[in-house]
ROLO-716742 format. One record per residue (C-alpha): x, y, z. Coordinates in Angstrom, 1 decimal. Layout:
{xx=X; yy=Y; zz=Z}
...
This chain:
{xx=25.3; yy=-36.9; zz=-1.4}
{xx=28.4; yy=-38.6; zz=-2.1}
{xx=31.9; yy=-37.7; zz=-0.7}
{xx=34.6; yy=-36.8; zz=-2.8}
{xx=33.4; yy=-39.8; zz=-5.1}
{xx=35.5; yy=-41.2; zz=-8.3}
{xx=35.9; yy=-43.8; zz=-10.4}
{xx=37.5; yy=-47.0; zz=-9.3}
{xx=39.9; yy=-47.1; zz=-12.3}
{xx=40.9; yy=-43.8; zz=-13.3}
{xx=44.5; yy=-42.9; zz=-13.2}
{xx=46.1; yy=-41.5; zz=-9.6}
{xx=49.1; yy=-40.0; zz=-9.2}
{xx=50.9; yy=-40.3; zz=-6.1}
{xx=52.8; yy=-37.2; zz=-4.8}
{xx=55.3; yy=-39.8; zz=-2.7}
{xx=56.8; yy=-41.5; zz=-5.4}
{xx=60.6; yy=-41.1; zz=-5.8}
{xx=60.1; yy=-39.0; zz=-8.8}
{xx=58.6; yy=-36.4; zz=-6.6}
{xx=62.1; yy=-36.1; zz=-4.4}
{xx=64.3; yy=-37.0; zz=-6.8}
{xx=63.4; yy=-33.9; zz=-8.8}
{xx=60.1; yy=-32.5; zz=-7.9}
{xx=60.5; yy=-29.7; zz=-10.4}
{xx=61.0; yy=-31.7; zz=-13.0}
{xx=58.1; yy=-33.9; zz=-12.6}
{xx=55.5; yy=-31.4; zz=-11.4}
{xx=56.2; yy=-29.9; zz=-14.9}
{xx=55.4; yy=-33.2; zz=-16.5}
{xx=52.3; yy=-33.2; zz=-15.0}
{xx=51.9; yy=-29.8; zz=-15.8}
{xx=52.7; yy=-30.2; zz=-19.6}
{xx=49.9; yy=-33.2; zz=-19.2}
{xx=47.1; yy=-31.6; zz=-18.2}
{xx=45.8; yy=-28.8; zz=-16.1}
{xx=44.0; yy=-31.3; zz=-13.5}
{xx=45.8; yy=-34.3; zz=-12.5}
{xx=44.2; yy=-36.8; zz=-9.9}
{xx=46.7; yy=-37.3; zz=-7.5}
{xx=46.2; yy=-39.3; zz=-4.0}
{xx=45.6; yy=-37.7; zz=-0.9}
{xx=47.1; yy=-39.0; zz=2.6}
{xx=43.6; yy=-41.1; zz=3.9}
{xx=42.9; yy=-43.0; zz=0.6}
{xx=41.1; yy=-39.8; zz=-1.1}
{xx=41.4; yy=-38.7; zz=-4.6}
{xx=42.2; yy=-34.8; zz=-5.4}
{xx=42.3; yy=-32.8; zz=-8.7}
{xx=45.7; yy=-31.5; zz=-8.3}
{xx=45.8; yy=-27.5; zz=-10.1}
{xx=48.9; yy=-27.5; zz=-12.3}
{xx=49.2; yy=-24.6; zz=-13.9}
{xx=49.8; yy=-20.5; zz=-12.5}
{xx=46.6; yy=-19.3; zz=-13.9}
{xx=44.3; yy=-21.8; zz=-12.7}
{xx=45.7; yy=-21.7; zz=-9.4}
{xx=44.7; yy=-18.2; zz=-9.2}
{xx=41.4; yy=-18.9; zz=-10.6}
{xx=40.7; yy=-21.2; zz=-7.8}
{xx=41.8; yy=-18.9; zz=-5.2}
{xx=39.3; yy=-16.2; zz=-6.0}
{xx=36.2; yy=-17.9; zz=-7.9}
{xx=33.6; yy=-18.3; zz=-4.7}
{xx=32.0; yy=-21.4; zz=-6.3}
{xx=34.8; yy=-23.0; zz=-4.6}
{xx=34.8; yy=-22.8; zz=-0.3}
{xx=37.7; yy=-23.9; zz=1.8}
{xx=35.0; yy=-25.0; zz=4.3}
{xx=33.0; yy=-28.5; zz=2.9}
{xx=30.2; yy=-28.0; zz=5.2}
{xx=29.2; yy=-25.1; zz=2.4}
{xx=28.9; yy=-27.9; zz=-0.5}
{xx=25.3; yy=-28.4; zz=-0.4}
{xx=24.4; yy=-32.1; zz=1.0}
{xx=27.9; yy=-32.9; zz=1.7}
{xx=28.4; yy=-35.3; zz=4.7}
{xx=31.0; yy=-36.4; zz=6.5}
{xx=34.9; yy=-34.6; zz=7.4}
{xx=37.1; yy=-32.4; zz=5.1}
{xx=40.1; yy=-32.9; zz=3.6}
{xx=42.2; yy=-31.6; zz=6.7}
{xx=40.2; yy=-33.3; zz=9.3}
{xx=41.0; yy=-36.5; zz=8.2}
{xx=44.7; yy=-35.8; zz=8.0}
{xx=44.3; yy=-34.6; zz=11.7}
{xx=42.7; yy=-37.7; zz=12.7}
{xx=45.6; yy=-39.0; zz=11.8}
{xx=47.1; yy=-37.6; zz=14.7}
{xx=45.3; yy=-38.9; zz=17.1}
{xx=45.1; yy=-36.0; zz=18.9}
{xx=43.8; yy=-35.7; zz=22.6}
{xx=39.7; yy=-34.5; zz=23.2}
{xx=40.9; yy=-31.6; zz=25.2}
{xx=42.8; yy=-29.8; zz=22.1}
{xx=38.8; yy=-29.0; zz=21.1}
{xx=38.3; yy=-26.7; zz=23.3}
{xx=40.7; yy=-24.8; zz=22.5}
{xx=40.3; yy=-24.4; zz=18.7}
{xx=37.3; yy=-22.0; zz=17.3}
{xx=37.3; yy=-20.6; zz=14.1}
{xx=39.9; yy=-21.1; zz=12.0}
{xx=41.1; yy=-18.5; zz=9.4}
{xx=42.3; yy=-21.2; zz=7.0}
{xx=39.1; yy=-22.8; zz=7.2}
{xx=36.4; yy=-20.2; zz=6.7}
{xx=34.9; yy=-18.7; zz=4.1}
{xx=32.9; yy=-15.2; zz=2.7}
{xx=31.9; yy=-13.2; zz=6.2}
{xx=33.2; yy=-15.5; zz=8.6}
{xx=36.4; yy=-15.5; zz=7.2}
{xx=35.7; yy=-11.5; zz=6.7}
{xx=35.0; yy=-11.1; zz=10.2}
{xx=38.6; yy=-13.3; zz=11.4}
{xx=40.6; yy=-11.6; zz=8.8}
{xx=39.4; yy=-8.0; zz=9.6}
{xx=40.6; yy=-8.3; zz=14.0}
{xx=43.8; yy=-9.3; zz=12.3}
{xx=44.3; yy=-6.7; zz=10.4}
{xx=45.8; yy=-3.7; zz=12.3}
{xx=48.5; yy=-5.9; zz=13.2}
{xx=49.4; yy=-6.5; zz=9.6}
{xx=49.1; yy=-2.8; zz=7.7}
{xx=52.5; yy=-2.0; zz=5.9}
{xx=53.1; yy=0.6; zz=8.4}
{xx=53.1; yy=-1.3; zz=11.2}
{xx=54.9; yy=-3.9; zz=9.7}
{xx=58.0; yy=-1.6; zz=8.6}
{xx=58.2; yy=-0.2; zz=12.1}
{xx=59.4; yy=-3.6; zz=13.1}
{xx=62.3; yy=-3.0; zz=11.3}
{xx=64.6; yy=-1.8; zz=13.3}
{xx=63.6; yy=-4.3; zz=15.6}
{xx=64.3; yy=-7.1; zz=12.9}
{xx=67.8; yy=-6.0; zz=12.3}
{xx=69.0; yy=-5.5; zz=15.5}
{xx=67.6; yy=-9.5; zz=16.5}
{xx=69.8; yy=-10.4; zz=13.3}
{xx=72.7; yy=-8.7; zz=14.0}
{xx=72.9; yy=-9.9; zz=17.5}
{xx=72.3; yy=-13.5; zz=16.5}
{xx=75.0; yy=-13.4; zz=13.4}
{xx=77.6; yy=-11.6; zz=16.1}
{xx=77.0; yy=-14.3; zz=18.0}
{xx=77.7; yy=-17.3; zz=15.5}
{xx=80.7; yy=-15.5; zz=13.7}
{xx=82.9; yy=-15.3; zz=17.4}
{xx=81.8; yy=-19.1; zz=17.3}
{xx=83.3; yy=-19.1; zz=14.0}
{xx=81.0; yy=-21.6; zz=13.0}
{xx=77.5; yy=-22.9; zz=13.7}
{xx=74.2; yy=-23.9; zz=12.4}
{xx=72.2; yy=-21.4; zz=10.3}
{xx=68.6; yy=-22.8; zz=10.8}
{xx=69.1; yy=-23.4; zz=14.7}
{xx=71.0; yy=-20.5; zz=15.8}
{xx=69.7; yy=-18.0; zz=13.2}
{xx=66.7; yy=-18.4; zz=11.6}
{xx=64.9; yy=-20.3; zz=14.0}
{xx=65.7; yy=-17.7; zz=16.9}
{xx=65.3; yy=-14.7; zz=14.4}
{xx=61.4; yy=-15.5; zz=13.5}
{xx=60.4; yy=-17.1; zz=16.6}
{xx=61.2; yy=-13.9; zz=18.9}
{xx=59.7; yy=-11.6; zz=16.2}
{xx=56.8; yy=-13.6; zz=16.2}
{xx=56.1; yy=-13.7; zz=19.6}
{xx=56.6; yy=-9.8; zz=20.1}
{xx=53.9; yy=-9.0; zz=17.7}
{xx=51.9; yy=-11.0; zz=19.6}
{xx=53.2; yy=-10.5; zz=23.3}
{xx=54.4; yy=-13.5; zz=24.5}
{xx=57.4; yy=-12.6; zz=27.1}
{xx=60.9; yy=-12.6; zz=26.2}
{xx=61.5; yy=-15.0; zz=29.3}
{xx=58.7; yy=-17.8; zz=27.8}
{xx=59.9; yy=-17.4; zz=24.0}
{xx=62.5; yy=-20.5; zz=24.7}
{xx=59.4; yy=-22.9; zz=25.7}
{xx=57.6; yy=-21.1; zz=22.7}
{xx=59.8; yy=-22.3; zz=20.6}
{xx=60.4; yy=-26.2; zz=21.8}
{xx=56.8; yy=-26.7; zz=21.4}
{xx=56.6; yy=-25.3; zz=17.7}
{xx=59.6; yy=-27.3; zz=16.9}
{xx=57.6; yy=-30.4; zz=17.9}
{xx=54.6; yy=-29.5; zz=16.4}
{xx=55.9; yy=-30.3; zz=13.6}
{xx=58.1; yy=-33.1; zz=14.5}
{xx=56.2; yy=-36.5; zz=13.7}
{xx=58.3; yy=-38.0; zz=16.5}
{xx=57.2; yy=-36.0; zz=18.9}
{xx=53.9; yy=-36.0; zz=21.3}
{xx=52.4; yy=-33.7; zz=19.6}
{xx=49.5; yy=-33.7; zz=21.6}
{xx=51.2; yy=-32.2; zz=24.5}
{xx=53.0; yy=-29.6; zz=22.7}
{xx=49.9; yy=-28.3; zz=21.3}
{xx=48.4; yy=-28.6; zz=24.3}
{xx=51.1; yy=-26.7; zz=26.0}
{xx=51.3; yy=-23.8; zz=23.3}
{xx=47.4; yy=-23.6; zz=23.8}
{xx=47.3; yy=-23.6; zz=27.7}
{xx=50.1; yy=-20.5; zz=27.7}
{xx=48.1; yy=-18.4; zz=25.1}
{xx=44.4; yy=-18.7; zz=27.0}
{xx=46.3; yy=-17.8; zz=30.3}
{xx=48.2; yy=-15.2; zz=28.5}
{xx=45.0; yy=-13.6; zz=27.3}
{xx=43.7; yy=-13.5; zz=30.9}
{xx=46.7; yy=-11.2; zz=32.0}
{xx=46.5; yy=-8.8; zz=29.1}
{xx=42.8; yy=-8.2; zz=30.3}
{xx=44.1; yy=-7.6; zz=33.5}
{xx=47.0; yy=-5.6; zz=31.5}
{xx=46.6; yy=-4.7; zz=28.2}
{xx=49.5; yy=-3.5; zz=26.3}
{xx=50.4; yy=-2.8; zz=22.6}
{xx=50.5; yy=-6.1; zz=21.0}
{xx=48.3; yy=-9.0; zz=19.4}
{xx=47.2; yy=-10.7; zz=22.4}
{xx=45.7; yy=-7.3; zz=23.4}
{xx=43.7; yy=-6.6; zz=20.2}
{xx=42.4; yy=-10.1; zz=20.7}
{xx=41.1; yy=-9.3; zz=24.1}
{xx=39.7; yy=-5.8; zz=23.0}
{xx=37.3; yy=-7.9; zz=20.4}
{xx=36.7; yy=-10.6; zz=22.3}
{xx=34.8; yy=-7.8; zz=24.9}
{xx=33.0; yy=-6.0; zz=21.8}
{xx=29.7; yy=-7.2; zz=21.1}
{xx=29.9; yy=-6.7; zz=17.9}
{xx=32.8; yy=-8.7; zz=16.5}
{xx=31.4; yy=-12.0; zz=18.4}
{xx=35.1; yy=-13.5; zz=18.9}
{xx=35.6; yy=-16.4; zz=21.2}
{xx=38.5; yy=-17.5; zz=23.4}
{xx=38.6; yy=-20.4; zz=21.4}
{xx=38.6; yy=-18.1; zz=18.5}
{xx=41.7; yy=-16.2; zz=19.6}
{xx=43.8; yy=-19.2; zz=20.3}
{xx=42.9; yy=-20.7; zz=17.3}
{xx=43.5; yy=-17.4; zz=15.1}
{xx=47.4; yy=-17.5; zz=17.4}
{xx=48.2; yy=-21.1; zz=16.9}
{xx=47.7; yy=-20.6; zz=12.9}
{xx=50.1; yy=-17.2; zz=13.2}
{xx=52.5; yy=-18.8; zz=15.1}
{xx=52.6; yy=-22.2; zz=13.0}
{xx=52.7; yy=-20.0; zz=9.8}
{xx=55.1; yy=-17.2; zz=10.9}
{xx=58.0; yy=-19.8; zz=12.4}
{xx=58.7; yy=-22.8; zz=10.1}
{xx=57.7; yy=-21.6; zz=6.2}
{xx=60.3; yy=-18.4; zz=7.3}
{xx=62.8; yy=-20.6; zz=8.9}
{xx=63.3; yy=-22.9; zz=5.5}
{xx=62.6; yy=-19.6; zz=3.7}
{xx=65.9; yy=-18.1; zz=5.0}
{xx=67.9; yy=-21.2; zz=4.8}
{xx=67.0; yy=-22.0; zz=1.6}
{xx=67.4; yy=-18.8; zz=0.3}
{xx=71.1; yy=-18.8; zz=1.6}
{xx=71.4; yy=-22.4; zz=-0.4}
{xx=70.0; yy=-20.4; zz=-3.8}
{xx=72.3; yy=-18.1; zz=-3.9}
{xx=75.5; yy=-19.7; zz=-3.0}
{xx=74.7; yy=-22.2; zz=-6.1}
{xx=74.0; yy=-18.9; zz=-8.4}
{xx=76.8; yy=-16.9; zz=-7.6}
{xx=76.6; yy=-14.7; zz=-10.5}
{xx=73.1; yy=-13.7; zz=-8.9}
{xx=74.8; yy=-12.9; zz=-5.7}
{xx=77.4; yy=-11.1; zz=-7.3}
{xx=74.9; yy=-9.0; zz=-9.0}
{xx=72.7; yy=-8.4; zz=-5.8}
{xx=76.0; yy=-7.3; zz=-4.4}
{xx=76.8; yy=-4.7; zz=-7.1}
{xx=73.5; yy=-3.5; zz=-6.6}
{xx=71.6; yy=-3.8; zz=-3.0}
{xx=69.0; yy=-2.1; zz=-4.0}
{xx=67.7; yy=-5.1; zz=-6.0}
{xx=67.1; yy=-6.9; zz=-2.8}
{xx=63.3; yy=-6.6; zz=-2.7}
{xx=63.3; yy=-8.2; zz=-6.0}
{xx=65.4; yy=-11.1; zz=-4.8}
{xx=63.5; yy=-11.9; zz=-2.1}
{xx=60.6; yy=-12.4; zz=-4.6}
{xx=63.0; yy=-14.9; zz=-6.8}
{xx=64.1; yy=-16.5; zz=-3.7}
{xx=60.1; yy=-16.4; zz=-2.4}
{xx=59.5; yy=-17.9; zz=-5.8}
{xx=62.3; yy=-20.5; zz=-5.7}
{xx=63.1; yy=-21.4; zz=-2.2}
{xx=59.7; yy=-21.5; zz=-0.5}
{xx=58.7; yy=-25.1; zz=1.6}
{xx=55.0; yy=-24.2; zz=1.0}
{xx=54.2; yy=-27.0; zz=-1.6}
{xx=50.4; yy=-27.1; zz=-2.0}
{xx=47.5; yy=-24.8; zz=-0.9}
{xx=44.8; yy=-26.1; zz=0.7}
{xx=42.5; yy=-28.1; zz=-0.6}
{xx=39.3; yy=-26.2; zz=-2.2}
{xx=35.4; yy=-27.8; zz=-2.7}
{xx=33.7; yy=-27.1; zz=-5.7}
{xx=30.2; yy=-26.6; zz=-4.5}
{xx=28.3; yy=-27.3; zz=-7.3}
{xx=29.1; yy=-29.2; zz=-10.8}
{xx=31.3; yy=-27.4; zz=-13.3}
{xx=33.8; yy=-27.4; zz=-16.0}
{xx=36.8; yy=-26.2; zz=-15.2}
{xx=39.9; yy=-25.5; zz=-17.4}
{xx=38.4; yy=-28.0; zz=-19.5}
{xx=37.8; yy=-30.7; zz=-17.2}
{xx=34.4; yy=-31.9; zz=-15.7}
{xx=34.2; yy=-31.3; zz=-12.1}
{xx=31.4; yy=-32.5; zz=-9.5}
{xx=29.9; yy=-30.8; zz=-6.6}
{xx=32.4; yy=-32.0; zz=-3.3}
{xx=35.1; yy=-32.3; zz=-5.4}
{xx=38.1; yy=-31.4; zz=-4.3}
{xx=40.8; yy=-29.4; zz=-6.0}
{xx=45.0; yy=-28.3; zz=-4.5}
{xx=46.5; yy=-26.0; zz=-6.2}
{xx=50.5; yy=-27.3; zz=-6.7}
{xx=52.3; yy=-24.0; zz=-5.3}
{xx=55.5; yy=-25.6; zz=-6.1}
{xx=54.4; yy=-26.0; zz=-10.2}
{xx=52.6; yy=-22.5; zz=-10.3}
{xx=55.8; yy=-20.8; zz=-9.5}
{xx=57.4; yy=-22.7; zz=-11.8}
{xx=55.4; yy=-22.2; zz=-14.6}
{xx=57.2; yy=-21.1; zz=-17.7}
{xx=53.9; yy=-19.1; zz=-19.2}
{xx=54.7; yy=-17.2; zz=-16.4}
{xx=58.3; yy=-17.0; zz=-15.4}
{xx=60.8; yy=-17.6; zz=-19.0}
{xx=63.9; yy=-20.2; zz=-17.8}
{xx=61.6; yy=-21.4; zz=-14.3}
{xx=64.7; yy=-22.9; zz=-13.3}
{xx=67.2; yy=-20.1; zz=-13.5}
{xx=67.2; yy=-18.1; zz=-10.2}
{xx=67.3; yy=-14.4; zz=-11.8}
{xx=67.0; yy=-11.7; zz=-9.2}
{xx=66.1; yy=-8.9; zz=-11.8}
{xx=62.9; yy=-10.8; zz=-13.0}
{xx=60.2; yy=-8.7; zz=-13.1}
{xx=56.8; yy=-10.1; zz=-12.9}
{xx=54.0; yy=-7.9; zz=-14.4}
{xx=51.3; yy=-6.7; zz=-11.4}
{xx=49.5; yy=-10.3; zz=-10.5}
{xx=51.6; yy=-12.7; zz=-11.9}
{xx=54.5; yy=-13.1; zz=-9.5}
{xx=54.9; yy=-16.0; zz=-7.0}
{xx=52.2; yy=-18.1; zz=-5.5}
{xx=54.0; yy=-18.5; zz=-2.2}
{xx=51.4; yy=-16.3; zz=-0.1}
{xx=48.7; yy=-17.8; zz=-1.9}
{xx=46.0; yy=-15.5; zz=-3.7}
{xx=42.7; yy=-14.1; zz=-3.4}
{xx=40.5; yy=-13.5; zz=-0.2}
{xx=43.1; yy=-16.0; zz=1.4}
{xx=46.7; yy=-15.1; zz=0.4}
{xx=48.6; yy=-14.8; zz=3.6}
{xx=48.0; yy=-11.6; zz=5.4}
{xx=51.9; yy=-11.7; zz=7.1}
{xx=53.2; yy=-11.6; zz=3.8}
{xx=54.6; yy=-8.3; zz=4.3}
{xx=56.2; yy=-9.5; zz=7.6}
{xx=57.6; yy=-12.3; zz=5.9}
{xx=59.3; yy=-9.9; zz=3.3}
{xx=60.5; yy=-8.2; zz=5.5}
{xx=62.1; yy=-10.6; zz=7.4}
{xx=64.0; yy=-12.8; zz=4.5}
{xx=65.1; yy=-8.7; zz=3.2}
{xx=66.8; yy=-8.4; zz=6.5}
{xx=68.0; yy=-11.9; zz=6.9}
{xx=69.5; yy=-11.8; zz=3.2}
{xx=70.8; yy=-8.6; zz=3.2}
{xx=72.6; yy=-9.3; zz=7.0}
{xx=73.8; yy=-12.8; zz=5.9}
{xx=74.6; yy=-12.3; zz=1.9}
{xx=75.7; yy=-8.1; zz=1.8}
{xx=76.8; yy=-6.8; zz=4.7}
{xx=78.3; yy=-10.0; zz=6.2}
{xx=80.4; yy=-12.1; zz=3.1}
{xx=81.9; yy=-14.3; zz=5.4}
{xx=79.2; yy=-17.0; zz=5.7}
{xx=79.5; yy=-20.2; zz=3.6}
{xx=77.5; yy=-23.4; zz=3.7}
{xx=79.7; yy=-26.0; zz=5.2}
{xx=78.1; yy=-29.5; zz=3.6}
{xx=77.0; yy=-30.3; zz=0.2}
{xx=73.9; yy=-30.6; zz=-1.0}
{xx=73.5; yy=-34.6; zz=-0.8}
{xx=74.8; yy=-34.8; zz=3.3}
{xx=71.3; yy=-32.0; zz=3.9}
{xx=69.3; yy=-33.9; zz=5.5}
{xx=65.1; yy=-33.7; zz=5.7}
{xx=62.3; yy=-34.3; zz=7.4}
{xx=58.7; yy=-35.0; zz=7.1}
{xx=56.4; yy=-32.8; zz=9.3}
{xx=53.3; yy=-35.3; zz=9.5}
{xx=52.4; yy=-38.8; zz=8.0}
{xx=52.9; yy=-39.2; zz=4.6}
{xx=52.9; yy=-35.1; zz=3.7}
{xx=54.7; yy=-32.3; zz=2.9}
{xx=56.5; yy=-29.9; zz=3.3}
{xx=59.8; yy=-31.3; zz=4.1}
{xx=61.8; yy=-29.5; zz=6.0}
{xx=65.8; yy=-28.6; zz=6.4}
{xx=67.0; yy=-30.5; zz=9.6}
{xx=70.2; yy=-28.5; zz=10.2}
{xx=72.6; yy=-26.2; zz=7.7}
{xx=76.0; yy=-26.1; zz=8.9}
{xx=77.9; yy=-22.8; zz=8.1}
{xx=81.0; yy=-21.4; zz=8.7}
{xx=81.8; yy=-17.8; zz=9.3}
């Protein structure tokens, strides 16, 4: 079978043009207004439909005759999408044995079977009993940078703020949260050996699974152990570390440039924030806006069509591979009137709100943490603190990549005062 084959001379976009920073939204919508399924390039030479619009993202989410794992597309040969990117990386031959299963990568029961050990960790109950937790982290941090008088937001706030809660759900110790956090930092850093961070992050987490065996105790690490011993959940150490690395990774940098980002929104609406003010109780909607607006995530990961198809009007063939644009979904006038307008009283009808979590069997299962977190970061920051105010302009922010050629981009600082 072939892999990912097209033709020589059709038309390919490329995602890295200046167009892209200049004004992303602006021309993700052109590409939206063009067509539904653009061919765009893919870092390794590849070609990939890109999903433009809302409604077909969501389609491609949930329709199972698309896997996130190529290995399913019948006769396919050779490595995914991701894999290539990682070999990129060069990444050292011990790293494999720490990585199992993967719950980004799996799909119907296996994914099922990752998704369900997970899960208690994640209910809405246990989630808002964090709470408490959450604010007091916050408060401490902000009373901290407002006796400094000054500071920056994303290194002394947010970055602190979701890497401790993080790492409590899971049960890393307070006193190994600091080297926690260096390694994530560089996991993402293209400058950095990120080999050895990995391999760091990955060495702590298999011995801290050993002492929660030897002591188990209410967290993540814990439930880990407890179905890694039951025959029949079939979970691996690798598995665990794996199914950790992914939680960590997801949980630390998309809700850092969440909460910094969302700070940014807001101080360039103020007649939003004035209205958030005037009424706190709105805040739950906000943080969907600002979810909707101010979210790093910029494409999903890629999908396989596993047999050939027509979809939204275009011919697809088995392999294929098809992104969904998260950034153009959730700006996607069918679905959200005036995209561009931050407007914390929209109200998006039951399945049509933001595609920042995803959708379908895959949409993020720490969603609810994550909405929890930006609440409390937004509300401590924005209404019960009016005192902090960004201390550069837009054009002196300053980004970077967080692997070859690929995005997201991230914030590198945000100076505040207080």
């Amino acid at each position: 079978m072939r892999k990912f084959e097209t033709s020589p001379d059709e038309p390919v976009v490329s995602l890295l043009s200046p167009e892209f920073e200049d004004d992303p939204v602006g021309a993700l919508a052109r590409l939206r207004d063009r067509s539904p399924l653009v061919r765009v390039g893919f870092p390794g030479g590849e070609r990939v439909w890109l999903v433009t619009r809302a409604e077909d993202i969501r389609k491609v989410m949930s329709d199972p005759r698309f896997v996130v794992d190529v290995s399913k597309v019948p006769g396919h040969e050779g490595p995914s999408l991701t894999e290539q990117m990682v070999a990129t990386l060069d990444l050292s031959d011990e790293l494999s044995d720490y990585f199992g299963a993967n719950l980004m990568l799996e799909d119907g029961q296996s994914h099922v079977r990752l998704r369900r050990v997970l899960a208690p960790a994640f209910t809405n109950r246990r989630i808002e009993a964090l709470r408490p937790r959450i604010e007091e982290i916050s408060a401490q941090l902000l009373d901290t940078l407002e006796r400094k008088g000054a500071g920056d937001l994303l290194h002394e706030y947010a970055a602190p703020l979701t890497i401790t809660v993080i790492c409590e759900l899971i049960g890393i110790d307070e006193a190994d949260q600091p080297q926690i956090r260096k390694w994530m930092a560089e996991y993402v850093n293209v400058e950095a050996d990120f080999t050895s961070s990995l391999l760091g992050l990955c060495g702590h987490l298999k011995e801290l699974l050993k002492r929660r065996r030897a002591q188990p105790a209410n967290d993540l690490i814990s439930t880990l152990v407890q179905a890694m011993d039951a025959e029949d959940v079939q979970l691996s150490e690798a598995d665990a570390i794996s199914l950790t690395v992914t939680l960590v990774n997801a949980s630390y940098h998309a809700m850092n440039d969440f909460i910094v980002n969302a700070v940014l929104v807001l101080e360039e609406n103020p007649d939003q924030l004035a209205l958030l003010r005037a009424d706190p109780t709105a805040l739950p909607h906000a943080v969907e806006e600002l979810m909707r607006i101010g979210s790093s995530i910029s494409n999903a990961g890629p999908r396989y069509a596993t047999h050939d198809m027509e979809f939204a009007g275009v011919p697809i063939r088995q392999g294929d591979a098809l992104t969904g644009s998260i950034h153009s979904a959730n700006f996607d006038p069918r679905y959200f009137p005036r995209p561009e307008q931050c407007d914390i009283q929209r109200r998006p009808k039951p399945g049509e709100g933001h595609l920042s979590f995803g959708a379908g069997p895959h949409r993020c299962i720490g969603a609810a943490l994550a909405n929890l977190e930006g609440g409390v970061a937004i509300d401590h920051l924005m209404l019960q603190r009016d005192s902090v105010k960004v201390a550069v302009s837009r054009s002196e922010l300053t980004y970077r990549d967080t692997m070859p050629g690929g995005a997201p981009r991230l914030l590198t600082s945000l100076p505040v005062r207080m």
